[in-house]
C-alpha positions in Angstrom: -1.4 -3.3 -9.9 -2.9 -0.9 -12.0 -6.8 -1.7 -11.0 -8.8 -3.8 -9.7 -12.4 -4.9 -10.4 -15.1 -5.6 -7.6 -18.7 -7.5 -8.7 -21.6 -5.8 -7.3 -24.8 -7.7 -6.3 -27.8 -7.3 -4.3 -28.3 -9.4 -1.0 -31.0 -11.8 -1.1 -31.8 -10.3 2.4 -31.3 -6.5 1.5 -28.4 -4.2 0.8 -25.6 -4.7 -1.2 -22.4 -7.0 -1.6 -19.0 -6.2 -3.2 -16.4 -9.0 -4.0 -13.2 -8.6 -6.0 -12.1 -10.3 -9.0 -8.7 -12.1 -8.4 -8.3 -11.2 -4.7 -9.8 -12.2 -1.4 -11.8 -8.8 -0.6 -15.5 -9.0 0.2 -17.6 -6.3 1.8 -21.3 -5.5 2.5 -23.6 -3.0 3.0 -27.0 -1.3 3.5 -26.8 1.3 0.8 -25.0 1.6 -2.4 -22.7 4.9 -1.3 -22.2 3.1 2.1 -20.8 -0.1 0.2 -18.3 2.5 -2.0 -16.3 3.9 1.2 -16.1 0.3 2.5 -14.8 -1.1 -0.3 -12.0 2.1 -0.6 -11.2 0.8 3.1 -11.2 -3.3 2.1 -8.4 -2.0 -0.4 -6.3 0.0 1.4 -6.0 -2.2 4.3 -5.6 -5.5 2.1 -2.1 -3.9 -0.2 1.0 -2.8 1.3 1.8 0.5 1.2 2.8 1.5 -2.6 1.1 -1.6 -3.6 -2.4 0.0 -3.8 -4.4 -0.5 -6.9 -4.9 3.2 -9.0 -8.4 2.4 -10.2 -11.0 0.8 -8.0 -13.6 -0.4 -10.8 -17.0 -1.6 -9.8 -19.2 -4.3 -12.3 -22.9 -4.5 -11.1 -24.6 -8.1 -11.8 -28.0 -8.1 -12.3 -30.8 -9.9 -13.5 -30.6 -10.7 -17.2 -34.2 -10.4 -17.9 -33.9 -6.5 -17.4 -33.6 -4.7 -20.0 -32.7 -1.0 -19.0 -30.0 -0.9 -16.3 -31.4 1.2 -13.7 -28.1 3.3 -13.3 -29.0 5.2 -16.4 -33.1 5.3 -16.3 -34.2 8.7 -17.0 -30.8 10.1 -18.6 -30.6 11.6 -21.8 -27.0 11.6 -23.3 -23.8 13.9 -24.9 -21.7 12.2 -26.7 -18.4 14.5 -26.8 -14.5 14.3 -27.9 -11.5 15.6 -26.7 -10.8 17.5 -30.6 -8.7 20.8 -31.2 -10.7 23.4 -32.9 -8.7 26.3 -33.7 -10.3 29.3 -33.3 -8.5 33.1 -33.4 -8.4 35.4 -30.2 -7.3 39.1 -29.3 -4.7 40.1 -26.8 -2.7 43.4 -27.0 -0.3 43.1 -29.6 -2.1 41.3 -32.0 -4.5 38.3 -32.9 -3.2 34.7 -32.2 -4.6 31.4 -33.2 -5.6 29.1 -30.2 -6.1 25.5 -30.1 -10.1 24.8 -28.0 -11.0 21.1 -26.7 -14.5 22.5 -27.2 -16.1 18.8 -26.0 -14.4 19.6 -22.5 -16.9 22.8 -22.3 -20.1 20.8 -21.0 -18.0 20.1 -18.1 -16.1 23.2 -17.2 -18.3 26.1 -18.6 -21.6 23.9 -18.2 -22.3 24.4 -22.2 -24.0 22.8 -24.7 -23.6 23.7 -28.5 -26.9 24.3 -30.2 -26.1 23.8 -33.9 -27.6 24.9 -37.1 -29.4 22.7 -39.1 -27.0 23.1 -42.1 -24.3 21.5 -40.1 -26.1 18.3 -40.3 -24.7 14.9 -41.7 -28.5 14.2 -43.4 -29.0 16.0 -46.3 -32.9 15.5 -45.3 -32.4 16.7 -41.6 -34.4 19.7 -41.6 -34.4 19.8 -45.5 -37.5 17.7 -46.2 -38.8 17.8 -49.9 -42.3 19.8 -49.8 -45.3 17.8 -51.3 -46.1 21.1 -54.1 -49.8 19.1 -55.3 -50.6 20.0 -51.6 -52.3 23.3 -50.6 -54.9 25.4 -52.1 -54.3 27.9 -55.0 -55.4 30.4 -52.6 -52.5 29.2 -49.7 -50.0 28.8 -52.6 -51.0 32.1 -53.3 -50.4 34.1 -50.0 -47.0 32.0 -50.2 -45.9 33.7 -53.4 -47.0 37.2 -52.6 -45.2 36.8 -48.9 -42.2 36.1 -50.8 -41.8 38.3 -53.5 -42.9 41.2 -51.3 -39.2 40.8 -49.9 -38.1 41.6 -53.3 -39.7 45.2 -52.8 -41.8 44.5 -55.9 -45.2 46.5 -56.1 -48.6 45.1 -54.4 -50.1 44.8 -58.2 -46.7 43.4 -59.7 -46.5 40.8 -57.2 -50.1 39.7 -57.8 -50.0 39.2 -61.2 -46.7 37.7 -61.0 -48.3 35.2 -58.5 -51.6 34.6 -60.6 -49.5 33.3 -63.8 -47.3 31.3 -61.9 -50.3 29.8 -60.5 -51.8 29.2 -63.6 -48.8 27.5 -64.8 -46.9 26.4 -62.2 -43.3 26.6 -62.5 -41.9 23.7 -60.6 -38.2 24.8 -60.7 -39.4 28.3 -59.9 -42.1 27.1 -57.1 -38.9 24.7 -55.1 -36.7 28.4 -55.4 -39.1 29.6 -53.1 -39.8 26.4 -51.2 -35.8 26.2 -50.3 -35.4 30.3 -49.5 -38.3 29.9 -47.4 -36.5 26.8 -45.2 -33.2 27.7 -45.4 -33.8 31.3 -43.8 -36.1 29.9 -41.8 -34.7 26.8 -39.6 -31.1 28.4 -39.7 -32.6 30.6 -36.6 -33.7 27.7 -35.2 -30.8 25.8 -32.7 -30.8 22.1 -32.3 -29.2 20.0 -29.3 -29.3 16.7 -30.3 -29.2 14.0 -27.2 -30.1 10.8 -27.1 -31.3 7.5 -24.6 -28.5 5.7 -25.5 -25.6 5.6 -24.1 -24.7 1.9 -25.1 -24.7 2.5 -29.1 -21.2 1.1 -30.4 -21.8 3.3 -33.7 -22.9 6.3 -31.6 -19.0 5.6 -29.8 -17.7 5.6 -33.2 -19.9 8.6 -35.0 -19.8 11.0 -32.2 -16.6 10.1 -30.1 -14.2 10.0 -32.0 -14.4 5.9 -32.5 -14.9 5.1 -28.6 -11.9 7.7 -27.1 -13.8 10.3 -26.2 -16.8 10.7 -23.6 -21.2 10.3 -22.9 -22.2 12.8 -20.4 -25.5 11.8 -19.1 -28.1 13.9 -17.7 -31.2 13.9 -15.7 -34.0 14.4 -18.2 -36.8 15.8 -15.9 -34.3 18.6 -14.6 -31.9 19.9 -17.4 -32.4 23.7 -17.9 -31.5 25.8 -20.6 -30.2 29.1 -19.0 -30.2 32.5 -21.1 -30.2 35.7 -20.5 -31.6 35.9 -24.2 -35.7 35.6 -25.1 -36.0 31.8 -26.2 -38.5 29.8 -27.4 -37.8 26.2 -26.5 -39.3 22.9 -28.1 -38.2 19.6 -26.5 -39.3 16.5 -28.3 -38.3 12.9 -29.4 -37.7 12.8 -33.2 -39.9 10.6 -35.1 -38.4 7.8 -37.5 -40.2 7.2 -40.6 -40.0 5.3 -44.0 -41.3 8.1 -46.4 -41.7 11.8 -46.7 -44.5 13.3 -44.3 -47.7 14.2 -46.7 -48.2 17.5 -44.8 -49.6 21.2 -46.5 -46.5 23.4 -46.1 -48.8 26.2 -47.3 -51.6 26.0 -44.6 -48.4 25.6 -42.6 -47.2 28.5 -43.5 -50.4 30.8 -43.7 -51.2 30.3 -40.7 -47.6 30.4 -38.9 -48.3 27.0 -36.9 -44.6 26.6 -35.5 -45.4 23.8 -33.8 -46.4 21.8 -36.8 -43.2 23.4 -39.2 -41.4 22.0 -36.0 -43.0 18.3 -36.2 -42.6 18.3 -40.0 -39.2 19.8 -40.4 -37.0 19.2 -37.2 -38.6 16.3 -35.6 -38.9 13.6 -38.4 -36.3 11.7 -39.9 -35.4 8.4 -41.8 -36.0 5.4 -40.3 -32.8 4.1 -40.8 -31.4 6.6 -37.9 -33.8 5.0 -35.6 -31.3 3.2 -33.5 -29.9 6.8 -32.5 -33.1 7.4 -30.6 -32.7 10.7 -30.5 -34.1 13.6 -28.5 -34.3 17.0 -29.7 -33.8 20.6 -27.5 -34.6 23.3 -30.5 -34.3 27.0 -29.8 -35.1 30.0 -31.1 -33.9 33.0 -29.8 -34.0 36.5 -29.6 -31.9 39.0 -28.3 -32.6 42.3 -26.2 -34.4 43.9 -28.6 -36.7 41.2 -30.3 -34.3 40.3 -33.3 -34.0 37.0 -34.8 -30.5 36.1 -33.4 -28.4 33.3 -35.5 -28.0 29.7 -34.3 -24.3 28.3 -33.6 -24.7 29.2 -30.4 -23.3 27.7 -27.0 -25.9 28.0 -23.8 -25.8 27.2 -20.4 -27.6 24.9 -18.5 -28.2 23.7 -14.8 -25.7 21.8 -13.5 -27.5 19.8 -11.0 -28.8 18.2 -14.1 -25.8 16.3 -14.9 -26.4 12.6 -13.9 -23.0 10.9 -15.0 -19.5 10.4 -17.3 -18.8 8.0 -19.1 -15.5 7.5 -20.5 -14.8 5.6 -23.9 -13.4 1.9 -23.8 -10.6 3.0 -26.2 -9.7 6.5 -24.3 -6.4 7.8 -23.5 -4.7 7.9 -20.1 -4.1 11.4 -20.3 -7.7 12.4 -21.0 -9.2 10.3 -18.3 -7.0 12.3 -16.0 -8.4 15.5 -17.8 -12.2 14.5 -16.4 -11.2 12.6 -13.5 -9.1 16.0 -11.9 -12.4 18.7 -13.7 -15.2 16.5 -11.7 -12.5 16.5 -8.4 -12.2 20.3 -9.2 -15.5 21.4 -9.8 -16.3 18.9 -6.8 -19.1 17.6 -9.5 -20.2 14.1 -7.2 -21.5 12.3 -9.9 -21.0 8.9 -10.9 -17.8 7.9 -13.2 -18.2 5.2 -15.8 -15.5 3.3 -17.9 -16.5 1.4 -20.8 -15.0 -1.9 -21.6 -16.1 -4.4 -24.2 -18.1 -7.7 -23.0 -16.0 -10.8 -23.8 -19.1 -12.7 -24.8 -20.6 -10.5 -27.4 -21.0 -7.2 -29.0 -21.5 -4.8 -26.0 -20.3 -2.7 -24.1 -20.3 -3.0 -20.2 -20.2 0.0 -17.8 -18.1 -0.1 -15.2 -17.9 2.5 -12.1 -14.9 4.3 -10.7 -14.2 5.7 -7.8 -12.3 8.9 -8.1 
């Protein structure tokens, strides 16, 4: 037998009961990591020797009128795959081309990938069109003389340049500037995207590799970033909406409100991405000596903030081995998942191993 499946239910009177699908095992206990180690005992005395079932999978029942499933409240979640990326390395007698499972690094190495924006899929995500009929001359102004000063043109050049474009205003000329200004600006800026669910078929498909890879979950109130770097961190849920934010991306921009080119730029999207509910980490860094440092960028975080795996329903044998034997190694006692599709209807269930 290659597994066997226990259904988990709270006792009317307290404490927890465990009963097996297809066999005569039934156990109970006071606490849910009590029930486990009784249930590893029910199955090793119940088979004969050699007979003993590889996966012990447990399904929790529980009332239908809830919506969140309390073994996931207050996770955010990774969605990963198990991909080759080459990438080229140095030894002694030469370079040589190496094959990295770079999804199997937020286990082993405790790293996330902070990505620059103009990796992303949306070709709105961090790119919003700026509203040019809002802002004052004056603002619009400043704008134009902060960016042609780059250009190493004179103070009196630059003014007058500025002055007849804003007394004809060159659109084509105006969104030139618009676009320099955002592209050298968010590419600084680092984004971790996570996300509350952890139950999103699409997600499965998008972001692991169409349901074989992996969610790593973790506990939202204590993940870290950890750097020996200066960053600036912004944590925030993005906001989903039908049209393009009316904001002044001049007054924005005079005045240097980060938090607000944040909001505007890296926190808003369409709504049709709602259902990814996502949640944004967003760093910018600096390095020892107070230079703007590029994003692309793989940081470290706490490891006691990791809450759970969760491996794909469609996942190979092989790769489940590959998490199963890092968690044993890294003696990481978390809780193991295993998604399998409901029978009834288009879900997923989550069911727990014991490793």
């Amino acid at each position: 037998m290659d597994e066997i499946i226990f259904e988990i239910r709270e006792a009317e009177k307290g404490g927890y009961t465990a009963k097996a699908i297809g066999e005569s095992i039934f156990t109970e206990a006071e606490t849910l990591s009590e029930l486990k180690l009784k249930i590893r005992e029910a199955v090793k005395r119940h088979f004969d020797e050699g007979k003993v079932p590889k996966r012990i999978l447990l399904r929790t029942i529980r009332d239908e009128e809830l919506e969140i499933d309390e073994r996931f409240a207050g996770q955010l979640f990774k969605y990963r795959d198990f991909k080759k990326t080459p990438e080229w390395r140095n030894k002694p007698r030469g370079r040589y081309r190496a094959l990295i499972q770079y999804g199997l690094r937020i286990l082993t190495h405790n790293e996330l990938f902070f990505s620059a924006p103009s990796n992303f899929n949306d070709p709105f995500d961090c790119k919003l069109p700026i509203p040019f009929q809002n802002g004052s001359n004056q603002d619009k102004k400043k704008f134009i003389c902060d960016m042609l000063e780059a250009d190493d043109k004179s103070k009196v050049e630059v003014e007058n340049k500025a002055n007849r474009i804003i007394q004809n205003p060159n659109r084509d000329f105006m969104k030139g500037l618009e676009e320099g200004y955002i592209n050298n600006t968010v590419e600084y800026y680092g984004v971790l995207s996570l996300t509350k669910r952890h139950d999103e078929s699409l997600m499965w498909s998008h972001y692991a590799d169409y349901h074989k890879g992996f969610v790593v979950g973790f506990q939202h109130n204590r993940m870290e970033i950890l750097s020996k770097s200066k960053l600036k961190i912004y944590r925030e849920y993005v906001d989903y909406k039908s049209n393009i934010p009316d904001w002044n991306f001049y007054e924005v921009c005079k005045n240097k409100d980060v938090n607000k080119l944040i909001k505007n730029l890296f926190l808003t999207k369409s709504y049709g991405w709602k259902y990814e509910r996502e949640f944004r980490v967003i760093v910018f860094s600096l390095d020892e000596n107070g230079n703007q440092t590029s994003a692309n960028v793989g940081l470290r975080f706490d490891r006691s903030s990791l809450a759970c795996v969760i491996l794909g329903c469609k996942i190979l044998p092989e790769n489940r081995t590959k998490i199963i034997n890092i968690l044993k190694q890294l003696s990481l006692k978390i809780p193991l998942y295993q998604a399998r599709k409901v029978q009834t209807k288009f879900a997923l269930e989550f069911l727990e191993e014991l490793y």
